[in-house]
C-alpha positions in Angstrom: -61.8 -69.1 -51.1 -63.5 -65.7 -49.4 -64.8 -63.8 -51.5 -64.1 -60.3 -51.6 -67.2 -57.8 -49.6 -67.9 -55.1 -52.3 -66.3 -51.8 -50.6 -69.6 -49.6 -49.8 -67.3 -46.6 -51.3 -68.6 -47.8 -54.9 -72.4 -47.4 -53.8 -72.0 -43.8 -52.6 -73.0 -40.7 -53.6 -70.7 -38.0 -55.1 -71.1 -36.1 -51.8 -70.8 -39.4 -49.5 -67.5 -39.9 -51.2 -66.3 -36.7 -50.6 -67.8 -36.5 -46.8 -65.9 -39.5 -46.4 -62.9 -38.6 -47.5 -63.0 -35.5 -45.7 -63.4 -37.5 -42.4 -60.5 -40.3 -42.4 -58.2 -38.6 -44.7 -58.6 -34.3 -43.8 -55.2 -34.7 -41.6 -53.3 -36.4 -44.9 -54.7 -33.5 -47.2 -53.6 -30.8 -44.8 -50.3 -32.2 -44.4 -49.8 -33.0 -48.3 -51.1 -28.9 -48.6 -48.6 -27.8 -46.6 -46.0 -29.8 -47.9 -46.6 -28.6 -52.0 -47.3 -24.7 -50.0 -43.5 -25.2 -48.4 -42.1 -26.6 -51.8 -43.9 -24.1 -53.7 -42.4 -21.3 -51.5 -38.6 -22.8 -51.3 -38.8 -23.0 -55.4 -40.0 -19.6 -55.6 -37.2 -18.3 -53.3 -34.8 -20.3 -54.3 -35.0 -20.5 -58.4 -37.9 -18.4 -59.9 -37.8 -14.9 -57.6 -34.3 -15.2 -55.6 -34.0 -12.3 -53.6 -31.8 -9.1 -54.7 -27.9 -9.7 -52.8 -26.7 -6.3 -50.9 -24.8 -4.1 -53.5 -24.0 -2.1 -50.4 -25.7 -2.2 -47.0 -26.7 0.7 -44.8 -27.3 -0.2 -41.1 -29.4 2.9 -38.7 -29.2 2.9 -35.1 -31.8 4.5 -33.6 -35.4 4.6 -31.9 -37.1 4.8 -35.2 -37.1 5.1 -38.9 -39.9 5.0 -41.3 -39.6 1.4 -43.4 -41.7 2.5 -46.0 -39.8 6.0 -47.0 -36.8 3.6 -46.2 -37.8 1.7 -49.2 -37.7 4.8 -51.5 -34.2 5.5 -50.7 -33.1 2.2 -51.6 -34.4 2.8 -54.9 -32.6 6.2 -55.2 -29.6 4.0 -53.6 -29.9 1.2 -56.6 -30.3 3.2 -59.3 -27.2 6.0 -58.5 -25.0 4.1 -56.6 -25.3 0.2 -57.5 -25.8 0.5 -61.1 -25.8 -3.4 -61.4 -27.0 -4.3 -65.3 -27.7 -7.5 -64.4 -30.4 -6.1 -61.8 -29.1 -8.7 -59.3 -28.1 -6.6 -56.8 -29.3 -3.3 -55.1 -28.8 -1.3 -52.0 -30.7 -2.2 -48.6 -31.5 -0.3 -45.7 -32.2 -1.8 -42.1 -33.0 -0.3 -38.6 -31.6 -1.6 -35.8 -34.0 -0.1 -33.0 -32.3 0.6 -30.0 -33.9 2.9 -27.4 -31.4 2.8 -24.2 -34.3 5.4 -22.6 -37.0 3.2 -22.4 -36.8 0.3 -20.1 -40.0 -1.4 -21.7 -38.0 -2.2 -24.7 -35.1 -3.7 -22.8 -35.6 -7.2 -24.8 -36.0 -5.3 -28.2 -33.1 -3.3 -27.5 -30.5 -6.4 -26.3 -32.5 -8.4 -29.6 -31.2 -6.1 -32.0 -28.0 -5.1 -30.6 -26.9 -8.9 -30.9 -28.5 -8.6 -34.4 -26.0 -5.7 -35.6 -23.6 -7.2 -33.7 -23.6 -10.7 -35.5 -24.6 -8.4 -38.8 -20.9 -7.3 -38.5 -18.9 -9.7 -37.7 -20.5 -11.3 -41.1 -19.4 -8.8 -43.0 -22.6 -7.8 -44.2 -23.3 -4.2 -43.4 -21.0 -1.5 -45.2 -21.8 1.9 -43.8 -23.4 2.7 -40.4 -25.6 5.6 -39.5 -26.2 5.7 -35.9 -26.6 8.8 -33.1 -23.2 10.6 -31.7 -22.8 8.2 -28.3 -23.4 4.9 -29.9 -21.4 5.5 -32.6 -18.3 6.4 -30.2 -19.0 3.4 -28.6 -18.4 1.7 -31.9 -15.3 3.8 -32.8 -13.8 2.7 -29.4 -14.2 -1.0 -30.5 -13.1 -0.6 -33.6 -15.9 -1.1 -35.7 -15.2 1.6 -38.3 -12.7 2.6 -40.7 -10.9 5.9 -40.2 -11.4 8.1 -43.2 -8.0 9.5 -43.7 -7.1 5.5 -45.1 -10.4 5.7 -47.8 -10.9 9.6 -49.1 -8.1 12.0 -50.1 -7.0 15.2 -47.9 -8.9 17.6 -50.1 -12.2 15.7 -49.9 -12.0 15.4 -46.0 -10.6 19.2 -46.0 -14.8 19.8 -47.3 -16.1 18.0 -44.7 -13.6 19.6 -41.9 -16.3 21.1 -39.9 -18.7 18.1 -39.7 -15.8 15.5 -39.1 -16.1 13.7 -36.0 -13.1 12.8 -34.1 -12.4 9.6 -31.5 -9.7 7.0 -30.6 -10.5 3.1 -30.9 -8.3 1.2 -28.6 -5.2 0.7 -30.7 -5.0 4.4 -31.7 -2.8 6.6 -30.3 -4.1 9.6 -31.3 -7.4 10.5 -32.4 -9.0 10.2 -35.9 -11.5 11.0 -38.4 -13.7 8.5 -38.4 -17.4 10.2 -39.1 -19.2 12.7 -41.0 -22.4 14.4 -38.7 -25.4 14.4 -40.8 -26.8 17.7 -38.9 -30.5 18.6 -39.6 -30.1 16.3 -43.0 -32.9 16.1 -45.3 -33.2 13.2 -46.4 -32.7 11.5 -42.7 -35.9 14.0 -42.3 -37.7 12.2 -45.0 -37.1 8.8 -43.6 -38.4 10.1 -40.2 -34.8 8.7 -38.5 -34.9 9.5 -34.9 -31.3 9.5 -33.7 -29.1 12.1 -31.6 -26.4 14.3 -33.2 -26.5 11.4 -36.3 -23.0 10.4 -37.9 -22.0 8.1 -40.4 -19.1 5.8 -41.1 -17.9 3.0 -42.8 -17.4 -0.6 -41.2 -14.2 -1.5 -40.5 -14.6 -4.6 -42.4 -16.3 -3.9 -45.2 -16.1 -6.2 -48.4 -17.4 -3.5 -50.7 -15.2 -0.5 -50.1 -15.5 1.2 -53.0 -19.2 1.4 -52.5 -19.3 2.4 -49.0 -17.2 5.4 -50.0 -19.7 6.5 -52.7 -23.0 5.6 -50.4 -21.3 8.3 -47.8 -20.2 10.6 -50.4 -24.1 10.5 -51.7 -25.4 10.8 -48.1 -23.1 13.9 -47.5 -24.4 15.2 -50.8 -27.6 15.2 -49.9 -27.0 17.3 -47.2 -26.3 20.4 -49.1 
């Protein structure tokens, strides 16, 4: 019988081993790194820090909005509009950047249109702040809700004179279906760069009740 050559690996040095590890098996350990990195991630999004669900979801059209301050009106959002115990869900805010005046940002523009567009068709945005023109575009499709079916006459009778009007294409006559937020604070704070801005509620909300008391606190804040 052969006998067995002694591996050489036994007759190294501490730092011969590891040199030589490091040179016929680098591409195993930064595959085996990775893989523990991606598990280590999924486990952590998945089971240990799952990320907050949308207690109600505000979408903004326009060319800009500052994420950060955005991020402080969630807060304000969470705690006097969700109200969730179980602190599992809270209120988000997103920008949907669209800039129809600058031709440079045709890609972003058509990028985050399809975004809001597949957005709601989900069901996953509740209330939508966007400038005048866009959101009559959005009233003509039938993206909102008019507000005579979700607030009483007597709250609508306060908001009279910032009520804006329009026809989607099954009305036959024209409805309330947006509050302007003229020269509003707190759109001021978040640095929200929009035309004539108005807000609504999505047609096909899921969360109703809570789209009527986000625009109720947004209208609030006005005064």
């Amino acid at each position: 019988m052969k006998q067995k050559k002694p591996s050489p690996f036994k007759d190294m040095t501490f730092r011969e081993k590891v040199e030589h590890i490091w040179e016929y098996y680098r591409i195993h350990i930064f595959v085996i790194i990775f893989v523990l990195f991606f598990l280590g991630s999924m486990l952590n999004h998945l089971v240990f820090n799952p990320p907050k669900e949308a207690g109600v979801f505000i979408g903004f059209i326009g060319k800009y909005m500052d994420m950060e301050q955005a991020k402080v009106v969630q807060e304000r959002l969470t705690e006097e509009i969700i109200q969730d115990p179980t602190n599992k869900t809270e209120a988000k805010l997103d920008l949907f950047m669209i800039n129809p005046d600058s031709k440079e940002l045709m890609e972003v523009n058509m990028a985050n249109a399809q975004k809001l567009m597949a957005m709601l068709a989900s069901k996953e945005i509740d209330i939508l702040i966007a400038d005048s023109a866009s959101f009559g575009v959005y009233v003509k499709q039938q993206a909102f809700l008019p507000l005579t079916e979700v607030f009483t006459e007597e709250e609508l009778k306060q908001w009279e004179e910032n009520c804006l009007t329009g026809k989607s294409e099954e009305d036959t006559k024209a409805q309330i279906y947006g509050i302007y937020l003229w020269d509003h604070p707190l759109l001021q704070e978040l640095h929200f760069t929009a035309e004539k801005p108005v807000i609504g509620i999505v047609a096909n909300t899921t969360r109703v009740e809570k789209a009527k008391e986000t625009l109720r606190w947004f209208v609030k804040q006005g005064k």
